[in-house]
N, C-alpha and C positions, 0 to 999 in steps of 0.2 A: 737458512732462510725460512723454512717450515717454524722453527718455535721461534721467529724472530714474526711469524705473521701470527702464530696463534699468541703471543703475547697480546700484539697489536690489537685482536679482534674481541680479545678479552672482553674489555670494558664496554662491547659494544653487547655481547651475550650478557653479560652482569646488564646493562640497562633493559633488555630486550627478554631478561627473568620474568619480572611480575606479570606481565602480559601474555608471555606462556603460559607460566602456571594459571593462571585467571581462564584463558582461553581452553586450557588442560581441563580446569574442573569442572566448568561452564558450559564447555561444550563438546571436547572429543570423550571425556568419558561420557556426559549424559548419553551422545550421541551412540557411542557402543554400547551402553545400558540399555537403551531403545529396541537397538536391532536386536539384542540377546533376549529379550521377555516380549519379541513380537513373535518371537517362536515358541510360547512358553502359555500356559493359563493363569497366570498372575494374576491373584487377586487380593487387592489390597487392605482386605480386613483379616488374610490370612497369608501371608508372605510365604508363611515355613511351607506350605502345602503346593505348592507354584509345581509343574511339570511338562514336560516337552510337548507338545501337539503337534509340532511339524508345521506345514503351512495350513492347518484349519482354522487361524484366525484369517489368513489371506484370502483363502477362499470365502468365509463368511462374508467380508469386507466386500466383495463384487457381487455378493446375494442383497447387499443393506441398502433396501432403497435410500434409506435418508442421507446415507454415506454419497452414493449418487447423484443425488438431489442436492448434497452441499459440492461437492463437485461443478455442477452447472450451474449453481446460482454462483460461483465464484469464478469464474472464469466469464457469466455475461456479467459480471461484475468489473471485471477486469479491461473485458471489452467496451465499456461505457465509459467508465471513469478516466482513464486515461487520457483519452482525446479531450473530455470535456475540461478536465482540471490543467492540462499543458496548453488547452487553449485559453481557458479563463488567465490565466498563470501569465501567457505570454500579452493578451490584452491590458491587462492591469499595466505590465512592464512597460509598453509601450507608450499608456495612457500619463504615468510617471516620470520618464524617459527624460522628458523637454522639462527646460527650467521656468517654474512656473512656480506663484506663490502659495504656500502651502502644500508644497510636494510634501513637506516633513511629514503633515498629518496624516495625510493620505496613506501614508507609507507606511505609519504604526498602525492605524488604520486595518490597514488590508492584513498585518503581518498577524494583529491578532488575536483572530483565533488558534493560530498556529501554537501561539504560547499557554493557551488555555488547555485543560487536561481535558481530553475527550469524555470522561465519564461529564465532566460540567457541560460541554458542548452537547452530547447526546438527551439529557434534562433538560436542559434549553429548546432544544430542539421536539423534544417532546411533549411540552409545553403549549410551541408556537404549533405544531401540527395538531392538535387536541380536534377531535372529529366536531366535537359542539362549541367549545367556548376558545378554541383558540383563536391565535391574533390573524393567521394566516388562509381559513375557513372565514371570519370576518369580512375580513377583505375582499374576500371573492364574491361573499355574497351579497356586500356594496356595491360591485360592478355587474351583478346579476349572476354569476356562476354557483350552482349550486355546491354545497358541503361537499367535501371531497373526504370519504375513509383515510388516504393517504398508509402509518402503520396501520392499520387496521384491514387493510386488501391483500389478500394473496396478490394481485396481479400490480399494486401500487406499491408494496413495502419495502421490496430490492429497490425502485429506483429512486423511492426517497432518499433511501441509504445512502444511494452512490450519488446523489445531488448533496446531501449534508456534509458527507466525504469530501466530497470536491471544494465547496466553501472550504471546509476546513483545513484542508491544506497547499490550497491556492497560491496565499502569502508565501509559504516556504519557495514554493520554484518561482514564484515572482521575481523575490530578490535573487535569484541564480539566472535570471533571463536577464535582471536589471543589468548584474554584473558583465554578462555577455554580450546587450546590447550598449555599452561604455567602453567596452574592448574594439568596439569596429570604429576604423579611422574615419575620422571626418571629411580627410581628402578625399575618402572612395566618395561620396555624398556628394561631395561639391563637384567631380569629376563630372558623375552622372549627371548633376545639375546643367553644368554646363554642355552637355550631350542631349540635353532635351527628354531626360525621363521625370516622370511625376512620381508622386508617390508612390503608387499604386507598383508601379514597375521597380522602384526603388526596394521597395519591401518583399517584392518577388525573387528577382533578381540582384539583392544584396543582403537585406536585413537575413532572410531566410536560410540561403546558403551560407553566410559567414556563423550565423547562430547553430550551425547543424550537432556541432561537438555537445555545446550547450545543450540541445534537444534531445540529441542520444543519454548523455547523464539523467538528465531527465526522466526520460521514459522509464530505465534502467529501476532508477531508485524509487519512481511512482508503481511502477509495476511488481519490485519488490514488497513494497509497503499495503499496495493492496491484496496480494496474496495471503497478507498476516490479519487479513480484518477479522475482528473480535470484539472489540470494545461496543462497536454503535449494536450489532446485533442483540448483544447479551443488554443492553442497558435500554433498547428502546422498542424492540418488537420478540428479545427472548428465540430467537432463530423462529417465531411464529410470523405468521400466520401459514397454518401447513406446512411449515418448514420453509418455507419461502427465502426467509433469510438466514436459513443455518449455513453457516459456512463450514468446509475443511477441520480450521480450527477451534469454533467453537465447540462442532460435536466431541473432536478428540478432549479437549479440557472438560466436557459433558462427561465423554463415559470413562473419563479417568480418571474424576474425580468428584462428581456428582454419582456414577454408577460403580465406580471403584473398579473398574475392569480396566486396568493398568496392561494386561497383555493383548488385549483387543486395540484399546489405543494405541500404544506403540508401535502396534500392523499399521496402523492408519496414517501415524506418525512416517514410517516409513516409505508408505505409498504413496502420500504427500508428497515426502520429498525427494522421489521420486520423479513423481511430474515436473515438479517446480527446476528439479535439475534436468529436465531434457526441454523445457520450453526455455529457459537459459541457456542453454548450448544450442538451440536455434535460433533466439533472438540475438547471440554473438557471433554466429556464421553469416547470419544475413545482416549486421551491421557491416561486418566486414566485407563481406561483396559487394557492398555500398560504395564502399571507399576504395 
């Protein structure tokens, strides 16, 4: 029975190869590479000279204000964006939902920017916020508001970020909300109709709670994706003004490959993900106490 199953399970290991291997080179070795030279002084215009320090990159790493500073701009990063893009995300869905003419456009529409390459999005977007001559400064000061710095503020250029963010990957959980709001039975609808709820209470007490799976994914994968932000910082404020918008990982790709200090980053790399796995393993305990 044993090499009558390992026969069986063969072809399933032969298809489930490349994807190891790919996963093997990709990621468990980088990954062991990482933790091995974040104990080490690696430095990258001199490989052969590399030697153990022990945790004095770790410790350095809780001295680095800026390391700190990308810390908390990433996580009130994390805290804004969220709410604001699963709720724009789930408004759009709703607004699309009903059969109406011209959903089709609507719907490429909204999806996007989703397919556009964030370095073209961040130009765009840099463009439209330009402190003198942009379109977006214009405008305001048509309806009397005066020129807003926008990137150009420490205290404005995180949340431009996480507003650009948010447009831009809106469309993506839109159609994942669309798909979950097509999943709830119409009888439940018609039920409550006939029971005398409105909208209001429909969307409360149906739309919301049958969408909950749908909104857990969600959250999961936006909160994933915003922990990796990189792109808008380096292409539209440079992690400036003050550091304001240096994230996590822009600084590690900074000093590990702008400063060459390969064993410094890979401490940080570490402690990274570090965090990122223990506010995971909370945000899956308390989904599941949910339920």
């Amino acid at each position: 029975m044993k090499k009558l199953n390992s026969s069986m399970n063969l072809p399933a290991y032969l298809f489930l190869s490349p994807a190891l291997v790919l996963m093997g080179l990709f990621l468990i070795i980088p990954a062991l590479m990482a933790i091995y030279y974040a104990f080490t002084d690696y430095y990258l215009l001199t490989p052969d000279n590399k030697q153990f320090v022990g945790l004095d990159n770790f410790i350095e790493i809780f001295k680095d204000p800026i390391f700190l500073q990308s810390l908390k701009n990433i996580v009130l990063f994390v805290v804004c964006v969220i709410p604001i893009q699963i709720g724009a995300a789930l408004g759009l869905a709703l607004l699309i939902n009903k059969n109406r003419k011209g959903n089709i456009f609507f719907k490429i529409a909204y999806f996007a920017p989703v397919v556009l390459s964030l370095v073209v999005i961040s130009v765009l977007w840099l463009y439209l916020l330009n402190p003198s001559e942009g379109l977006i400064n214009v405008l305001l000061e048509k309806v009397g508001i005066d020129a807003q710095p926008f990137l150009s503020s420490p205290k404005q250029a995180l949340y431009t970020i996480v507003f650009v963010s948010a447009w831009q990957g809106a469309g993506y959980q839109m159609l994942i909300f669309l798909a979950g709001l097509q999943n709830i039975p119409a009888s439940v609808y018609e039920a409550s109709k006939i029971d005398g709820a409105n909208k209001w209470q429909n969307f409360i007490h149906i739309t919301l709670p049958l969408l909950r799976p749908t909104t857990l994914l969600i959250m999961i994968t936006t909160f994933i994706a915003a922990f990796k932000l990189i792109i808008q910082p380096m292409v539209m404020t440079q992690g400036g003004p003050m550091n304001s918008t240096m994230t996590p990982v822009y600084y590690i790709y900074q000093s590990g490959f702008s400063d060459r200090l390969i064993g410094y980053s890979s401490a940080m790399t570490v402690v990274f993900g570090i965090v990122i796995g223990l506010v995971t393993i909370v945000q899956n305990k308390l989904s599941k106490e949910d339920d």
